[in-house]
C-alpha positions in Angstrom: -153.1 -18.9 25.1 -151.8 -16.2 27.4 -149.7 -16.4 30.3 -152.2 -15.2 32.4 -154.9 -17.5 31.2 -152.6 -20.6 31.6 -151.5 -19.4 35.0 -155.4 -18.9 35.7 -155.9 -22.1 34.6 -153.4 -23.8 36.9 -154.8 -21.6 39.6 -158.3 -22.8 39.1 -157.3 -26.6 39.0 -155.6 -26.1 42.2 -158.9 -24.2 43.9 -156.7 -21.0 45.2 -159.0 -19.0 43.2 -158.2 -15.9 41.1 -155.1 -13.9 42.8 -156.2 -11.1 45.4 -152.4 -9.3 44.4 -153.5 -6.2 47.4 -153.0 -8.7 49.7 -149.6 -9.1 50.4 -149.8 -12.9 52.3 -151.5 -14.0 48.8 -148.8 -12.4 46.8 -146.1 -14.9 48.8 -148.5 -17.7 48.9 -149.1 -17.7 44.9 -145.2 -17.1 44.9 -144.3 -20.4 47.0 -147.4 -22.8 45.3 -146.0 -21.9 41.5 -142.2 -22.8 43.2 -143.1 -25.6 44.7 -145.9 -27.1 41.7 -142.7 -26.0 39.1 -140.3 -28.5 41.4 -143.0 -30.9 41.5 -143.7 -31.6 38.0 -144.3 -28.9 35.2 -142.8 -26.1 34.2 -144.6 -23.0 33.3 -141.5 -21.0 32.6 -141.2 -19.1 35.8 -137.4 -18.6 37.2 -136.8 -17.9 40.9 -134.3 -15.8 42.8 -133.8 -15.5 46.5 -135.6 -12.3 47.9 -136.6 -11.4 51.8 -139.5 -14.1 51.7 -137.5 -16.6 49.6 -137.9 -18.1 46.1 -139.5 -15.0 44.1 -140.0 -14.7 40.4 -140.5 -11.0 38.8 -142.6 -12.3 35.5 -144.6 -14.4 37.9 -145.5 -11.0 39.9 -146.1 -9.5 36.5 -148.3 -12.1 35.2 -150.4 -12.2 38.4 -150.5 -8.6 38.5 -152.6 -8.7 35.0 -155.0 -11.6 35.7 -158.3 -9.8 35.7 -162.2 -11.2 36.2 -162.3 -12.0 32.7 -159.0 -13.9 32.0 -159.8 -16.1 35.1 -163.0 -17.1 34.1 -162.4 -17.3 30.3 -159.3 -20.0 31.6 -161.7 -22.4 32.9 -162.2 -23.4 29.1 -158.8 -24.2 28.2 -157.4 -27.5 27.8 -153.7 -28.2 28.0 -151.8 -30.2 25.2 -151.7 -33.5 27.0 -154.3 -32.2 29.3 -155.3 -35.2 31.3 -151.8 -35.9 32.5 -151.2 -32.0 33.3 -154.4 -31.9 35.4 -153.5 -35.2 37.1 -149.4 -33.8 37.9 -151.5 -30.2 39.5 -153.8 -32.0 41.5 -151.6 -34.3 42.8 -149.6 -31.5 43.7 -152.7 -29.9 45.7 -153.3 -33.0 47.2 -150.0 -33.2 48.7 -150.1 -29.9 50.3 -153.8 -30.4 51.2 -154.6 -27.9 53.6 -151.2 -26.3 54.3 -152.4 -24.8 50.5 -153.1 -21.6 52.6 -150.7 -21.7 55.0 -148.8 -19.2 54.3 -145.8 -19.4 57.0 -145.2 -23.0 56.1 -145.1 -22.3 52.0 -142.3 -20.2 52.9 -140.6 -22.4 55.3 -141.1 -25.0 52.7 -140.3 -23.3 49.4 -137.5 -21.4 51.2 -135.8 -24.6 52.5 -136.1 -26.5 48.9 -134.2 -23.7 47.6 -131.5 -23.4 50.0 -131.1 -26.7 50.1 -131.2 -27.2 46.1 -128.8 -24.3 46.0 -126.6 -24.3 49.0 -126.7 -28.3 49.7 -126.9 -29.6 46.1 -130.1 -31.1 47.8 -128.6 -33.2 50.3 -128.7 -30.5 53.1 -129.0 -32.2 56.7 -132.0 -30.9 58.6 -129.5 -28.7 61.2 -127.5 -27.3 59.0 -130.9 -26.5 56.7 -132.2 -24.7 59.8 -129.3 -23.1 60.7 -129.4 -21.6 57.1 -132.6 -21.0 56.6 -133.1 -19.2 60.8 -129.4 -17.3 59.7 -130.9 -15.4 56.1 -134.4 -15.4 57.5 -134.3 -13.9 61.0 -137.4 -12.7 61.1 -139.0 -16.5 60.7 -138.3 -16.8 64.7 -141.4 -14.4 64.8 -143.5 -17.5 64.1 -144.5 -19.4 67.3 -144.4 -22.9 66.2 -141.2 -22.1 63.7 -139.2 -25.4 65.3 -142.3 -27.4 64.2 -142.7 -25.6 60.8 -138.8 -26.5 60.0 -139.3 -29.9 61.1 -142.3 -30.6 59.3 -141.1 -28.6 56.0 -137.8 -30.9 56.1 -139.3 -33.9 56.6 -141.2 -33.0 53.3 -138.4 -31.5 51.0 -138.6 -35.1 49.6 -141.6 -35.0 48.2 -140.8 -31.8 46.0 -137.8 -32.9 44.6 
């Protein structure tokens, strides 16, 4: 298997569909979603690094980048080693974001605040200082009209991504 039939596979179990990379609010959605499903439960290799929009992965890009019609529907076969439990840990994962799956502004609330707080706060950040950091590197998040309630909400769920 490819990368880029295993990342259409995970893509496919989660129902985001194959990657539209022209559109730049789907490149940072499927940036946050593979962040947040990798602190969730498996691994499919991808390191991040703080960017503008937060926790960004280069290969990830590049893998995206090169799924084509083809790959994405020719991953719809593939079965995982341990399938069962790998399907259940992605769909769990879905479910938990339910429909905030295509809401971009809070996937990078969320996936930014995990990071900071994994990096900055060994993961015991307090929610003011959190904000503080998070309003301080990412100025232009006070664009967003409901960004108090974003934080909040994003903070009150850290827990359930690890």
């Amino acid at each position: 298997m490819t990368k880029e039939e295993i990342l259409s596979k995970v893509l496919d179990i989660l129902e985001v569909g194959k990657p539209d990379m022209e559109d730049f609010s789907n490149r940072i959605k499927y940036q946050k979603i593979i962040y947040l499903l990798q602190t969730s439960g498996p691994s499919l290799g991808y390191g991040f690094n703080w960017y503008i929009r937060g926790p960004y992965s280069s290969p990830l890009a590049h893998v995206l980048y090169n799924i084509n019609d083809t790959t994405y529907e020719k991953s719809k076969n593939i079965t995982f080693n341990d399938n069962e439990r790998i399907e259940s840990l992605i769909t769990d994962f879905k479910n938990k974001l339910g429909s905030d799956i295509d809401n971009v502004d809070y996937l990078e609330v969320l996936a930014s605040l995990h990071y900071i707080n994994k990096s900055t706060f060994s993961g015991n950040g307090e929610f003011s200082d959190l904000k503080k950091k998070l309003l301080n590197v990412k100025p232009n998040l006070m664009q967003i009209d409901n960004i108090n309630d974003l934080v909040q909400r994003a903070c009150d769920d850290l827990p359930d991504y690890n």
